[in-house]
N, C-alpha and C positions, 0 to 999 in steps of 0.2 A: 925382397929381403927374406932370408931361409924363418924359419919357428926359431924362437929361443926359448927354454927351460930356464925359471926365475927358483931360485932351488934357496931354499932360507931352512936353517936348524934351528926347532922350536926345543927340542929338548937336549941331555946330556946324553956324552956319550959313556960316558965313569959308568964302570958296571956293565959293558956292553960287549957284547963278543969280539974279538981282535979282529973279524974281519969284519964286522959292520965300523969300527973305528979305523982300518984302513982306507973303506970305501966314502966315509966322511973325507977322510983327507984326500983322497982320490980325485973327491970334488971338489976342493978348496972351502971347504968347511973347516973352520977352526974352533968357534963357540956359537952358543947361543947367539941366536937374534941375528950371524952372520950373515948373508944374504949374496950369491954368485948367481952368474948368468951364463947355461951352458947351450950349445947347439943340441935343437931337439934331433936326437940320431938316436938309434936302437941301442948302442953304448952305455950311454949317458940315464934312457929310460931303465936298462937293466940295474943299471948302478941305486938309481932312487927309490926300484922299487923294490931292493934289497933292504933299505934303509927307511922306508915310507913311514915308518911308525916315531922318529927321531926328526922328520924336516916335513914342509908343505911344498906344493909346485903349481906355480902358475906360467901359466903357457903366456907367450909376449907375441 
């Protein structure tokens, strides 16, 4: 079975640059505490760690 990214939003995005709130939704992040499971690919790692300061990531 491939890696999977466990990708969960600890904080808000209100107040946040339009494109770190696209790349939340990007990821099916919607609020707080939301928690998605993405395919660890170089896509996916750029996307989070655009955003690294807003969600936590554990590897599955």
């Amino acid at each position: 079975m491939a890696n999977t990214l466990v990708v969960t939003q600890i904080r808000s995005e209100i107040g946040g640059k339009p494109k770190h709130r696209e790349t939340l939704r990007s990821l099916g992040l919607k609020r707080i505490g939301h928690t998605v499971e993405k395919p660890d690919s170089p896509e996916f790692r750029g996307m989070v760690r655009a955003v690294a300061h807003l969600v936590t990531v554990e590897e599955k």
